[in-house]
N, C-alpha and C positions, 0 to 999 in steps of 0.2 A: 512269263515271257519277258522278255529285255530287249533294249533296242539294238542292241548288239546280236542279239539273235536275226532280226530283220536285216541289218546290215551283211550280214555272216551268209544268207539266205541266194541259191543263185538263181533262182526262180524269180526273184523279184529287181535282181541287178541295180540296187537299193546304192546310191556316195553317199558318204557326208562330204558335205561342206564348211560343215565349222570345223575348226583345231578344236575338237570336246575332248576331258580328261575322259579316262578309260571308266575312272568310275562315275558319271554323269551318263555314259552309255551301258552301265550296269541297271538303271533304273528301270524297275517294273513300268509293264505296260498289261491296263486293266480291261480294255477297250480301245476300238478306234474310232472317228467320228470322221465323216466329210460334211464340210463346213465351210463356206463361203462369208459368216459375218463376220464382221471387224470388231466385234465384240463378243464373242460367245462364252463368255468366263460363268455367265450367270448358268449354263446349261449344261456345265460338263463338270464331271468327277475326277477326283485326283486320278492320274494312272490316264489318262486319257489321251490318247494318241490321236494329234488334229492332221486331216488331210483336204490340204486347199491347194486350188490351182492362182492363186491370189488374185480372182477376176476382181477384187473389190478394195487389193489392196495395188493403189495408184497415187505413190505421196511421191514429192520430192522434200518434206520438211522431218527431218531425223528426230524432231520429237514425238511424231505420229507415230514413226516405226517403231521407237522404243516403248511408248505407253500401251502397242498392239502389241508387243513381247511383253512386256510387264505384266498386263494383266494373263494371257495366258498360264504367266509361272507363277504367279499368285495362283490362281486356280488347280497347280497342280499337275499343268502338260509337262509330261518329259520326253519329249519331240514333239516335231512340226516337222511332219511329210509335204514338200513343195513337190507340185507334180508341171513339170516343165514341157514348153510347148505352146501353148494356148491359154491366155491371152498373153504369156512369158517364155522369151527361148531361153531364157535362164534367172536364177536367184536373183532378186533385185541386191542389191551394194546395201542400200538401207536397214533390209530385212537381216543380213549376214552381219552388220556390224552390229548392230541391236541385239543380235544371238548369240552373239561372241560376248557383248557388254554383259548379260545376264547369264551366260553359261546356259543355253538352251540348245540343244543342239539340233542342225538341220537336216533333211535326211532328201537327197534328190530323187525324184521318181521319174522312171524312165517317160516320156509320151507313151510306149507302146505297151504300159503297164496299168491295164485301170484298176480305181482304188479299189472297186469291189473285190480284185484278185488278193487284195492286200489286207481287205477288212477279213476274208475268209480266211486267210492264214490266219490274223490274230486271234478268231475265236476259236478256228481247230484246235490251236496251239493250248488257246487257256479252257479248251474240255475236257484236252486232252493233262492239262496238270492238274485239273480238279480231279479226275479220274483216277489219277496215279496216288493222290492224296486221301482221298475217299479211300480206294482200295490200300493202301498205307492202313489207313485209320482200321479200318475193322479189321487187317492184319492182328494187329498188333493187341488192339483187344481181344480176340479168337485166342492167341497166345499168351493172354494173361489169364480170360476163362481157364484154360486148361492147365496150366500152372497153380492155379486156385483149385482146379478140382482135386490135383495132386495133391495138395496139402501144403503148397509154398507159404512162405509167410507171406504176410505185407510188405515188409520190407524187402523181399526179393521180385516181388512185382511192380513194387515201385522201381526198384534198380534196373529191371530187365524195360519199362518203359524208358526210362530215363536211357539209356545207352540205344536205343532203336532209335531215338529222337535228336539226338546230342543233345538235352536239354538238362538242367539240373534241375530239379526238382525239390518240394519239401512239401510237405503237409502241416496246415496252420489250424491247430484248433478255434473252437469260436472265442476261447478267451485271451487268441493273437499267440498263442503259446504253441514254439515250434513241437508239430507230433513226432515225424520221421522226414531222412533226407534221403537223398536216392540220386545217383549221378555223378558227374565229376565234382573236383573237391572245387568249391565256392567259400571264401569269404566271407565274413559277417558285413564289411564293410559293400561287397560286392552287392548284396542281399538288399544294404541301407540305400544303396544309388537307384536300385530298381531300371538302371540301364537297361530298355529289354525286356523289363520284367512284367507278368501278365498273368492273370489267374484264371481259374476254372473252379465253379462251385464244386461240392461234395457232399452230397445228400448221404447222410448218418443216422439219418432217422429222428424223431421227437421235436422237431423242428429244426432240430441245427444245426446253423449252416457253415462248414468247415469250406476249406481254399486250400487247393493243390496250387501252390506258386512257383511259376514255371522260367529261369534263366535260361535263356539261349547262347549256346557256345558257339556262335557265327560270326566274323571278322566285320560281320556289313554292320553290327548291330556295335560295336565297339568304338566309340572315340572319334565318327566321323561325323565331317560339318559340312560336306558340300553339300549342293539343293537337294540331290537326289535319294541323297543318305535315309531319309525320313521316312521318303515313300518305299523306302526298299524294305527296311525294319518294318515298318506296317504291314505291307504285302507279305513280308517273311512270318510275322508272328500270326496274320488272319490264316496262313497255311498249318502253321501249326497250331492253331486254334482247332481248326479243321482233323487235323491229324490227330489229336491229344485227346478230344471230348468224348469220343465212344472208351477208352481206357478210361478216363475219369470217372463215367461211369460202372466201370466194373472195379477200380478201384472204388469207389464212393459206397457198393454193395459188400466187398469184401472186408473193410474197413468197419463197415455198421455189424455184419455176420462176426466178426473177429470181437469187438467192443459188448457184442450184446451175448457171445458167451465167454469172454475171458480171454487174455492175450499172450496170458502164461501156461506151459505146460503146467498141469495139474498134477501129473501123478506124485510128485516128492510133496508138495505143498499140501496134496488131499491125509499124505502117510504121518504127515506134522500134524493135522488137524484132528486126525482121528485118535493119535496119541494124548493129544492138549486134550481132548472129550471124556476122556477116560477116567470113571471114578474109582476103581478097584484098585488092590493095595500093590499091585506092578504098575500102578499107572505113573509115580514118579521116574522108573525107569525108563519107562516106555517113551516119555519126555523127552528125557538125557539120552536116549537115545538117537529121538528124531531130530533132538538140534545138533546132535554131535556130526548127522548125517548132513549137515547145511553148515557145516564148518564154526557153528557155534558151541563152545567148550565152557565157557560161563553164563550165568543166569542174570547176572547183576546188569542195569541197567537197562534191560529190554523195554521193551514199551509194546503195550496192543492198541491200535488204533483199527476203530472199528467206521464203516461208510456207509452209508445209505444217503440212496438217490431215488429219483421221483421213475429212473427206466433202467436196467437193464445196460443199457447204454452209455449212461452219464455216473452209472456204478461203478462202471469198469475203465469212463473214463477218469473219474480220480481217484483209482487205484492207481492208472500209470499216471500220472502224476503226480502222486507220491511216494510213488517209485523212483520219478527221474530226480525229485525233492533231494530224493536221502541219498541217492547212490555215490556222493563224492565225500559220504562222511560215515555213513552206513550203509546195514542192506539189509532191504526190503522182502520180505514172502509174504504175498496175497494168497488169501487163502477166501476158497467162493463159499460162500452159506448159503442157503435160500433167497433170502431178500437182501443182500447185505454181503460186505466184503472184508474179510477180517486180514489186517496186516500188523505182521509180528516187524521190529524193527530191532535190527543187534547192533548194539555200534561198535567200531572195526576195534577198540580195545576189548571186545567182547569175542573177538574174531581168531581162528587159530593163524598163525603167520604167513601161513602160505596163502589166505584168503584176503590178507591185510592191502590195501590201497597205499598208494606213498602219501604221505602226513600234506596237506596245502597250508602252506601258510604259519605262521605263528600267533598265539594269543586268541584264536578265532574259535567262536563258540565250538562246543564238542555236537550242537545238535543243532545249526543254524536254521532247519528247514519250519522248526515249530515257526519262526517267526515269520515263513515265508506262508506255511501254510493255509490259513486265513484269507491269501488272496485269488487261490484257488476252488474257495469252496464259492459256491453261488447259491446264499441262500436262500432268496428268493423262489429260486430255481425247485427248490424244497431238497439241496443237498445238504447233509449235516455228517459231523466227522467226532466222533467219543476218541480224547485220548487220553491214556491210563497216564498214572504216574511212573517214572519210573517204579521197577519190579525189583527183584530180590533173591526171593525164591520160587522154586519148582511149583508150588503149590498155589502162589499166587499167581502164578501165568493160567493155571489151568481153574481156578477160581472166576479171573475177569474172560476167559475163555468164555463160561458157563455164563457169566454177566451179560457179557457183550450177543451173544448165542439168544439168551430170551429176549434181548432188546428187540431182536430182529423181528418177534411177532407183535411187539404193541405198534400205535398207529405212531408216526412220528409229531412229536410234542415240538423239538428244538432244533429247530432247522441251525445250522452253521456250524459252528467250533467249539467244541467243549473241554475243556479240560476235565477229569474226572479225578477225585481223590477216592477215598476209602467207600467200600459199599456201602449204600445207602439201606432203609427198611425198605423202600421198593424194591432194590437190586435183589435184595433176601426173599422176597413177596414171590421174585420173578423167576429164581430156582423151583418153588414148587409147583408140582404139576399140577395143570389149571385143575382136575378135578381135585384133587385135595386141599387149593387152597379156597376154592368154593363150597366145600365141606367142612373147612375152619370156620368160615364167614357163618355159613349156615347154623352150628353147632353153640359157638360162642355169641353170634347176634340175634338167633331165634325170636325170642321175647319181642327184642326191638324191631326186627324185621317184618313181622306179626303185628303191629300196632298199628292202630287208625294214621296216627302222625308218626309212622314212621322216619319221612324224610327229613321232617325236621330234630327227630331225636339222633338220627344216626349224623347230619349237620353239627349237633349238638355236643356230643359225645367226640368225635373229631377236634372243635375248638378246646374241649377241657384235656385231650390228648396233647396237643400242640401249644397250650399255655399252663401259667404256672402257678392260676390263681385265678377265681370265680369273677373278679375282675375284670382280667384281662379274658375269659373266655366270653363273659357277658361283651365285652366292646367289637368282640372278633364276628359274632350273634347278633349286635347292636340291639340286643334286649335289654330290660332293665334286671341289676345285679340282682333283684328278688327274684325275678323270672328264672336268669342260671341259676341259684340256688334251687330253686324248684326242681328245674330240669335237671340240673346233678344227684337229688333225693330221688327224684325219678328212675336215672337210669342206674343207680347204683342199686338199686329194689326191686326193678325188672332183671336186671341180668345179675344179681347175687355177687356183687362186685364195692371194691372200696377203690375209690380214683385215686385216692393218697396213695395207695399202694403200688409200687413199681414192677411186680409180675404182672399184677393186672391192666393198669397201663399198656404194658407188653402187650399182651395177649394182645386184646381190646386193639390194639395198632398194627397188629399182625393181620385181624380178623378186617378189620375198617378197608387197610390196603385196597384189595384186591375192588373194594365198590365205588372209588371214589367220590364219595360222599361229597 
């Protein structure tokens, strides 16, 4: 409600008397209060509309009347109802020049109108906008449920609030990194000023806490400096506060629902996966096929980058992440595994033409996102990110496929960024099938695994694996160099084995892998 409303009103047959700009009688009014002290600032809330008959206000020194105007607008009055009559057949001189001096404006009340008639108007008025606002709010969220049950994206839900609201909108993950925008077009610079601007949590799940940041496209809220400008913007954004928070939360579920099963249509990306799985002797085609299908016509420089995260959630969310990383220099296919998110990257000289992006810049790295990527991961968080080397060939896409694919079920060792070169003897360990390669272990550690001091020989046998001389496995053991000698004669006698020898060796770290000794 606004005092222009009360003015406007002919029920209440309401002058002013001060010359007020039009927008000073634009100002929200929150409540009214009748009040007779000459000091009530300690008792009343911005928005508060005083009504006095000025039985207490009897000055003739004009700096009384302006410190009893001062403090009221300090406090936030945007009027002051004079009800005329008793003990005043009109506006004192003092009071109107003091309310003119401060820009407060006065509002005459008839004698034959008592304040009560006046206080009832203002709370009808403001049940009746809370009312309208409330039913707004679940409006609009009912309309997004059902939008969502349809199958809308996010970003069409976010669009469809943002336009019922005139607000612009965006979604800010927890690591300040824009998700999605929704609304009219906004500015970076707009965004930096926060003119307006206000947010609403977004519960995502696992703790974290996302902000739907919300701009107002309202005239009140732009570039004005009178008194009343403040209280309006306030009162305008506590309504849509009001309005925005039941959609928040239905965005807030839709957004965790989207995140914690994938954010991309599956079906092209599951038909690339299932190709890249593929061991039989069509499976290099089957490849060249599924990339030719995604506008990829070369093999060379790809890269697999593989994710894991501690939920579902924080999986999927940097996968888009490094998604939006790559998309102005490559492009990105997520592809969902079990526990884990596999993304192939082509980069656009890898790309047929019609799929090519226009060139940014000159001189500028061909893959600029690796270095960006590291600030993305949170490893604390327990995310961690495998990325290959650039690839080559067919063969080696569908190799670190298989790599990246077992990684998924051991526990995670290396939380953050890794760069990956050439397969390692784990990698090789992690192709075979757990029970076959528990049947190597078994088969070739027998003797040892059978032994009173088992754990310290298969300890043992690992340091003479990984060093290159009795020496340096004796320092790795911290026993003394006669002791490894012993235990070298030892386990070369139990398992029918020469350490010198580089099959056995083999074996023997084949067989070890899989127990971590």
């Amino acid at each position: 409600m606004r005092i222009l409303d009360l003015i406007t009103d002919p029920q209440l047959r309401l002058e002013l008397a001060t010359p007020s700009h039009h927008i000073e009688l634009e100002s929200p009014i929150i409540s009214a209060v009748a009040t007779e002290s000459i000091d009530p600032a300690a008792y009343l809330s911005p928005g508060t509309l005083i009504l006095t008959t000025g039985m207490a206000l009897n000055f003739d020194d004009p700096r009384i009347w302006d410190a009893y105007i001062e403090r009221l607008v300090s406090a936030g009055v945007p009027a002051l109802a004079f009800g005329v009559g008793k003990p005043h057949i009109s506006v004192p001189h003092g009071l109107l020049a003091a309310a003119r001096d401060h820009k407060l404006p006065i509002l005459i009340v008839p004698g034959d109108v008592p304040f009560l008639q006046l206080q009832n108007l203002v709370v009808r008025a403001l049940a009746e906008e809370e009312f309208q606002a409330s039913h707004q709010a679940w409006s609009i969220a009912e309309e997004c449920t059902d939008l969502a049950t349809q199958g809308a994206s996010f970003g069409k839900l976010l669009d469809h609030v943002a336009e019922r609201t005139s607000v612009a909108l965006r979604v800010v993950d927890d690591a300040q990194a824009v998700f999605a925008l929704g609304g009219h077009d906004v500015t970076d610079d707009a965004w930096a000023l926060g003119q307006g601007t206000f947010s609403l949590p977004l519960s995502v799940g696992d703790g974290d806490r996302w902000e739907l940041e919300c701009l107002p496209n309202d005239r009140t809220l732009q570039g004005q400096n009178r008194g009343g400008s403040g209280r309006r913007a306030n009162t305008h954004i506590s309504r849509l506060r009001t309005v925005l928070s039941p959609a928040a939360a239905v965005l807030g579920m839709t957004l965790s629902h989207n995140l914690s099963s994938g954010l991309w249509a599956s079906g092209d990306s599951a038909g690339l996966l299932t190709a890249l799985q593929r061991t039989d002797e069509q499976a290099d085609g089957a490849i060249k096929q599924a990339l030719h299908d995604h506008g990829i016509d070369s093999t060379v420089g790809l890269r697999l980058i593989s994710i894991r995260a501690s939920s579902p959630i924080r999986l999927h969310m940097l996968a888009w992440r490094l998604t939006e990383l790559v998309e102005t220099t490559a492009t990105a296919i997520p592809m969902d595994l079990t526990n884990s998110v596999l993304v192939l990257i082509a980069p656009r000289t890898g790309l047929r033409s019609e799929t090519v992006r226009p060139e940014t810049g000159d001189g500028a790295s061909q893959e600029p996102y690796l270095d960006q990527i590291p600030q993305t991961v949170n490893a604390e968080a327990g995310d961690s990110m495998y990325i290959s080397e650039p690839l080559e060939h067919i063969s080696e896409l569908s190799l670190f496929t298989a790599i990246y694919s077992a990684r998924r079920n051991r526990p995670a060792a290396d939380q953050g960024v890794r760069f990956t070169g050439p397969p390692e003897l784990s990698d090789v360990v992690a192709l075979i099938p757990m029970s076959y390669s528990s049947a190597i272990s078994a088969a070739v550690l027998r003797p040892v695994l059978t032994a009173p001091d088992s754990q310290a020989l298969l300890e043992s046998l690992a340091a003479f694996i990984e060093t290159t001389s009795v020496a340096q496995a004796a320092a790795v053991l911290r026993i003394h160099r006669n002791t490894a000698r012993y235990r070298r004669a030892e386990l070369e006698n139990k398992l029918g084995i020469d350490l010198s020898n580089g099959r056995d060796r083999s074996m023997c770290a084949l067989a070890l892998a899989p127990l971590n000794p």
